[in-house]
SEDOKE-848980 format. One record per residue: residue number from 1; x, y, z negated of N, C-alpha, C in turn; residue in three letters. Coordinates in nm, 4 decimals. Example, Ala and Ser with C-alpha at 12.3 -4.5 7.8 and 13.67 -1.06 7.14 Angstrom:
+-----+----------+----------+----------+----------+----------+----------+----------+----------+----------+------+
: seq :       nx :       ny :       nz :      cax :      cay :      caz :       cx :       cy :       cz : type :
+-----+----------+----------+----------+----------+----------+----------+----------+----------+----------+------+
:   1 :   1.3190 :  -0.5690 :  -0.7800 :   1.2300 :  -0.4500 :  -0.7800 :   1.3200 :  -0.3300 :  -0.7800 :  ALA :
:   2 :   1.2850 :  -0.2250 :  -0.7080 :   1.3670 :  -0.1060 :  -0.7140 :   1.2900 :   0.0030 :  -0.7870 :  SER :
+-----+----------+----------+----------+----------+----------+----------+----------+----------+----------+------+
This chain:
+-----+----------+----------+----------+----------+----------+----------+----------+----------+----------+------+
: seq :       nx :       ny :       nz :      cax :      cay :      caz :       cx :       cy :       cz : type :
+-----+----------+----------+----------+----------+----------+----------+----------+----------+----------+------+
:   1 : -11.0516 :  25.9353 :  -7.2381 : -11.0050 :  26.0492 :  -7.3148 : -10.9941 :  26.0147 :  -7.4628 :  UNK :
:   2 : -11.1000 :  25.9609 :  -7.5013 : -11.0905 :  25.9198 :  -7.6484 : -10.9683 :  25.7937 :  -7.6937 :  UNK :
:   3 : -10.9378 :  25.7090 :  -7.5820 : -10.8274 :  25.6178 :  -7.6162 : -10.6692 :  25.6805 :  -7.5923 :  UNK :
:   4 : -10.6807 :  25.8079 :  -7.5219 : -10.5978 :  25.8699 :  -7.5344 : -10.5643 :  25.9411 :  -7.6632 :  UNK :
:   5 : -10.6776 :  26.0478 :  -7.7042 : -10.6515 :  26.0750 :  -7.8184 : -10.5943 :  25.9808 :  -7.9405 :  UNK :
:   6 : -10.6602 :  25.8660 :  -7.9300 : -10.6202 :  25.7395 :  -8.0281 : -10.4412 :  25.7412 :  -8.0462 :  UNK :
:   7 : -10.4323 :  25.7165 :  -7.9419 : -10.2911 :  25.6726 :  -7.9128 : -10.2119 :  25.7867 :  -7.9610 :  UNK :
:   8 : -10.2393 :  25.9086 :  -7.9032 : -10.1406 :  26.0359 :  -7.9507 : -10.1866 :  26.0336 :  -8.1666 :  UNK :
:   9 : -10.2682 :  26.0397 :  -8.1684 : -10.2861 :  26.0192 :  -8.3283 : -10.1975 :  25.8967 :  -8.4095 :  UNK :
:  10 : -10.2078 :  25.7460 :  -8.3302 : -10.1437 :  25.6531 :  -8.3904 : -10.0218 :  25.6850 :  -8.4264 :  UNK :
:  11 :  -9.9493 :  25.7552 :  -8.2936 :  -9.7833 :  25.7960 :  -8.2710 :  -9.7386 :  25.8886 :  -8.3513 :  UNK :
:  12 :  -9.8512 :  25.9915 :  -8.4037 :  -9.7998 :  26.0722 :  -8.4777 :  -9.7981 :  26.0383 :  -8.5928 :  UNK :
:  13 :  -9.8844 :  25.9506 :  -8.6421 :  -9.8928 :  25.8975 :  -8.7989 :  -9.7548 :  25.7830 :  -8.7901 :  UNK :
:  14 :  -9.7323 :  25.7515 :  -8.6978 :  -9.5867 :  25.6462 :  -8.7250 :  -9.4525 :  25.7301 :  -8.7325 :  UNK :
:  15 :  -9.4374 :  25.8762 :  -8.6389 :  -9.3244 :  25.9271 :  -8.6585 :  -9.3564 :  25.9487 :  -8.7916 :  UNK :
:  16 :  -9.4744 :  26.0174 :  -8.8389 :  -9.4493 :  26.0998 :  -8.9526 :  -9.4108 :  26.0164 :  -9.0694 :  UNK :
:  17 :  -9.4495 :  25.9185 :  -9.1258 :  -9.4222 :  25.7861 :  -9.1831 :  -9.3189 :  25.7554 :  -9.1858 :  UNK :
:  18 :  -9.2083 :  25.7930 :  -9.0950 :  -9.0637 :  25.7038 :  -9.0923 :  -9.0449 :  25.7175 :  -9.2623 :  UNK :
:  19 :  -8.9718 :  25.6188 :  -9.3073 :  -8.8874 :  25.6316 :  -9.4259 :  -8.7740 :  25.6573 :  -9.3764 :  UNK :
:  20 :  -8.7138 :  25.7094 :  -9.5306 :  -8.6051 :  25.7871 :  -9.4978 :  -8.5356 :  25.7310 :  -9.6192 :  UNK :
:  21 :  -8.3544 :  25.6747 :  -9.6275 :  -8.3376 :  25.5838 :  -9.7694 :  -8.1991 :  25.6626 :  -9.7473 :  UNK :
:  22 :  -8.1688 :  25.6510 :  -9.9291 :  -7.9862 :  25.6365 :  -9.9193 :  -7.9674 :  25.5463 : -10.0024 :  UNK :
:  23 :  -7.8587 :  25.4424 :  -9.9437 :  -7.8279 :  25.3286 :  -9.9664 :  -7.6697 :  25.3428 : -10.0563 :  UNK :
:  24 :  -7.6594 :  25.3061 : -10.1913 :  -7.5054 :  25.3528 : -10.2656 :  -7.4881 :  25.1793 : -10.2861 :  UNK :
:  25 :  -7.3531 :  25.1800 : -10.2086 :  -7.2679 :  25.0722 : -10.2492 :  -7.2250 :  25.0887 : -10.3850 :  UNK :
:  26 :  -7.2395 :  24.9909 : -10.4885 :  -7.2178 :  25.0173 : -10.6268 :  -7.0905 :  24.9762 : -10.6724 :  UNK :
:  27 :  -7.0114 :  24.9412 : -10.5995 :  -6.8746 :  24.8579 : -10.6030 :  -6.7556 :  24.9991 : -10.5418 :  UNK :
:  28 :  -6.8079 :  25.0713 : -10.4251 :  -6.7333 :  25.1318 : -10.3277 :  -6.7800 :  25.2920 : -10.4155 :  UNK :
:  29 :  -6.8969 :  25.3025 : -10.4646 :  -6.9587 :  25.3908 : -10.4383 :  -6.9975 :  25.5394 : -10.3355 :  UNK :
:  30 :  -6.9611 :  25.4234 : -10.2323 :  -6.9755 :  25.4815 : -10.0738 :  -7.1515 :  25.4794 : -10.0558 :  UNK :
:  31 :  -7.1725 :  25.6253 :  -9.9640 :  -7.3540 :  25.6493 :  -9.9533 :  -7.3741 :  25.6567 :  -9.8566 :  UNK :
:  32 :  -7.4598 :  25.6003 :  -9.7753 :  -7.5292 :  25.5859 :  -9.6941 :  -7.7048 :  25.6428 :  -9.6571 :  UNK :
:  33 :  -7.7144 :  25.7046 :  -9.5441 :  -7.8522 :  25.7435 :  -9.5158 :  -7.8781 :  25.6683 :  -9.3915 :  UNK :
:  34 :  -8.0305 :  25.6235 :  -9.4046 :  -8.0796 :  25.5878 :  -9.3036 :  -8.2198 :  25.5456 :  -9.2655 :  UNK :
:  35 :  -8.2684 :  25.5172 :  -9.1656 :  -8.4441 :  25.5340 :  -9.1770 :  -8.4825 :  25.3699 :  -9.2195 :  UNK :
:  36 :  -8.4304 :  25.2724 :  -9.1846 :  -8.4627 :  25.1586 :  -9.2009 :  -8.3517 :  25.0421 :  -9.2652 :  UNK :
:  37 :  -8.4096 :  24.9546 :  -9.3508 :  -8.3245 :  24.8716 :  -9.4195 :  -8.3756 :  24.7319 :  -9.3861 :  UNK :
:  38 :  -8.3018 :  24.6367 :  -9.3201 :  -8.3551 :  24.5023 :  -9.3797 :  -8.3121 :  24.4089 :  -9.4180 :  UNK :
:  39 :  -8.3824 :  24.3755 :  -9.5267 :  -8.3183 :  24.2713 :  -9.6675 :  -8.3138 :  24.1533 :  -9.5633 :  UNK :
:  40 :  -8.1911 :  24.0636 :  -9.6054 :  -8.1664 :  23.9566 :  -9.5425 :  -8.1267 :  23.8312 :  -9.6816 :  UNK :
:  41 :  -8.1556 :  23.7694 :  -9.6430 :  -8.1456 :  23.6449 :  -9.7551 :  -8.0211 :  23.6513 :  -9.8582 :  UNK :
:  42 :  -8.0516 :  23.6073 :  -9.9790 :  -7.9254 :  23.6178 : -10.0712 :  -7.9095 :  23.7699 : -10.1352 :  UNK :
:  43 :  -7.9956 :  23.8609 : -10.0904 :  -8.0102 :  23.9956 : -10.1229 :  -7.8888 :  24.1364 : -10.0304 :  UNK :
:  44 :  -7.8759 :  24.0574 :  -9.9578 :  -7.7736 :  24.1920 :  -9.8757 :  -7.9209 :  24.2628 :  -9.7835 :  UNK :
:  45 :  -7.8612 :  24.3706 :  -9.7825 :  -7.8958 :  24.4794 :  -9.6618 :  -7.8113 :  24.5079 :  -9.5257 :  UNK :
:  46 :  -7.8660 :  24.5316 :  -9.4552 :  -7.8544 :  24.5592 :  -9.2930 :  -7.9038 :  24.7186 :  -9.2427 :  UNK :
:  47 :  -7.8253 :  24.8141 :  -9.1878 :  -7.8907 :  24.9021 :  -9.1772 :  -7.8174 :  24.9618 :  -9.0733 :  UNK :
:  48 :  -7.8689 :  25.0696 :  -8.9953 :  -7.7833 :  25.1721 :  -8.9314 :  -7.7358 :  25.3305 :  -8.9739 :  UNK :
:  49 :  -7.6006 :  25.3487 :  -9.0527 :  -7.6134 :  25.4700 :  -9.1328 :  -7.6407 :  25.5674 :  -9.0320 :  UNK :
:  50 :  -7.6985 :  25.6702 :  -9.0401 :  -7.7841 :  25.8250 :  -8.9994 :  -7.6482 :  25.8967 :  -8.9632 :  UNK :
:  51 :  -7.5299 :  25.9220 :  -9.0485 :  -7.4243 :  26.0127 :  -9.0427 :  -7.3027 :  25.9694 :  -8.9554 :  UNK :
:  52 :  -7.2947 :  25.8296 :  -8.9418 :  -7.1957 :  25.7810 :  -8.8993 :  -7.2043 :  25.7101 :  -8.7398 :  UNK :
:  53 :  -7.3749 :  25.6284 :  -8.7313 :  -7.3980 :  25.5703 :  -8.6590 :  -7.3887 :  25.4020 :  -8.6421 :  UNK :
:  54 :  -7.2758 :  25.3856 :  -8.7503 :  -7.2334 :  25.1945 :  -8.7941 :  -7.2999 :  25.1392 :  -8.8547 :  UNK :
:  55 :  -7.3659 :  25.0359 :  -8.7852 :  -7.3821 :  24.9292 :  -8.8325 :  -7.3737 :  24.8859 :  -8.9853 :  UNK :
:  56 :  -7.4216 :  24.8617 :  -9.0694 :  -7.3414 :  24.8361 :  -9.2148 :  -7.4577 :  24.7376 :  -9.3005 :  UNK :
:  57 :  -7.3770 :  24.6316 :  -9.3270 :  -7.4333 :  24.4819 :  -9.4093 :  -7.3628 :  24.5398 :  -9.5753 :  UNK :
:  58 :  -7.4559 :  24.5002 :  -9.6818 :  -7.3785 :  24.5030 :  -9.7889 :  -7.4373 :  24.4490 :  -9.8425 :  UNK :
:  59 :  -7.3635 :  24.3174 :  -9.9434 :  -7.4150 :  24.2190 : -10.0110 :  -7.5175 :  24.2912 : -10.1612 :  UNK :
:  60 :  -7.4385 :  24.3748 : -10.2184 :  -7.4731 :  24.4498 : -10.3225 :  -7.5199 :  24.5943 : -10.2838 :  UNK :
:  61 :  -7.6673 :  24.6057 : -10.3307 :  -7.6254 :  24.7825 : -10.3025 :  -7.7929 :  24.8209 : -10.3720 :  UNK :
:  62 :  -7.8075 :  24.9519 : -10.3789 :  -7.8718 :  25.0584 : -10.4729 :  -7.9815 :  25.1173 : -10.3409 :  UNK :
:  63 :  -8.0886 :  25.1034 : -10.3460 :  -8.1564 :  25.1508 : -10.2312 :  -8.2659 :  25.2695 : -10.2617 :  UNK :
:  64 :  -8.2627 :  25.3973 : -10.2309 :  -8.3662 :  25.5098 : -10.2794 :  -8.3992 :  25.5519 : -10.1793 :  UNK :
:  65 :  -8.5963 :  25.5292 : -10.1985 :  -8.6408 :  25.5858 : -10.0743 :  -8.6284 :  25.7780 : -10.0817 :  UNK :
:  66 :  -8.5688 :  25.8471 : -10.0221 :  -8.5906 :  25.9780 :  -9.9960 :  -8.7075 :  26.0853 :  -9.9419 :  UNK :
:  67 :  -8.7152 :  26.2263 : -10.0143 :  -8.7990 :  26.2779 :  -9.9551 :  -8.7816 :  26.3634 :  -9.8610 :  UNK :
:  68 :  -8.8551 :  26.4391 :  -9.7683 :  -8.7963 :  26.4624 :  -9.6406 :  -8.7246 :  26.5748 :  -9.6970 :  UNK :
:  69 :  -8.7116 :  26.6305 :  -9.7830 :  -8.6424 :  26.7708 :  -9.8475 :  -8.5076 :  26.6985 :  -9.8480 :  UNK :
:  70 :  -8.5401 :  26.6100 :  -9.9120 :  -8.3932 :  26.5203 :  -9.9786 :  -8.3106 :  26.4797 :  -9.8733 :  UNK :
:  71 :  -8.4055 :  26.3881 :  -9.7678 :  -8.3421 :  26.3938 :  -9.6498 :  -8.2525 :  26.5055 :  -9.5840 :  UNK :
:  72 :  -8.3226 :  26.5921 :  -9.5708 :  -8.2770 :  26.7036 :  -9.4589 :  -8.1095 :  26.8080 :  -9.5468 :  UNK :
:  73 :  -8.1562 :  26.7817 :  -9.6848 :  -8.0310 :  26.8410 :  -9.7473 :  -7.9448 :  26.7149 :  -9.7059 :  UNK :
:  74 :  -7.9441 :  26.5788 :  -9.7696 :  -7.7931 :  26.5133 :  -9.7641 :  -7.7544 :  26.4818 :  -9.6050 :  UNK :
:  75 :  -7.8374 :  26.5539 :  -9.4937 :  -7.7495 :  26.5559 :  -9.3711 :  -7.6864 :  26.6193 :  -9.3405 :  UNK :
:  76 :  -7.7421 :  26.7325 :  -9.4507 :  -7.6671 :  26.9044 :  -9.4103 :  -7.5342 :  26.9333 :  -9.4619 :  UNK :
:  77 :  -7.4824 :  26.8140 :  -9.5657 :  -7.3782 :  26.8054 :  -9.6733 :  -7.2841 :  26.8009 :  -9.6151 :  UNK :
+-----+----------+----------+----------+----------+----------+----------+----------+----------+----------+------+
């Protein structure tokens, strides 16, 4: 029972934790939301945008972690 409880506690502290980013191409100034980014060598990003669903690499770009307020408005946009 108690390693159960564990487990339901771990899971909830990881959903709640997600980050939440918007990513501005500074060239395009095209924006992007999404929960996870990862830096890949030479300084580009890799991500999956939130609104669109694509895939998206960008050599250059502007990365702000969001708050869940912030979040929940620029999906609603």
């Amino acid at each position: 029972m108690k390693r159960l409880i564990l487990i339901l506690l771990l899971v909830t502290l990881t959903v709640g934790c997600r980050g939440r980013f918007m990513v501005t191409d500074p060239v395009t100034q095209n924006v992007y939301y999404t929960t996870r980014v990862h830096k890949k060598l030479g300084g580009a990003v890799k991500f999956k945008d939130a609104r669109s669903g694509q895939r998206v690499t960008l050599q250059n770009s502007q990365v702000k972690k969001l708050t869940k307020g912030e979040w929940v408005r620029a999906l609603a946009e």
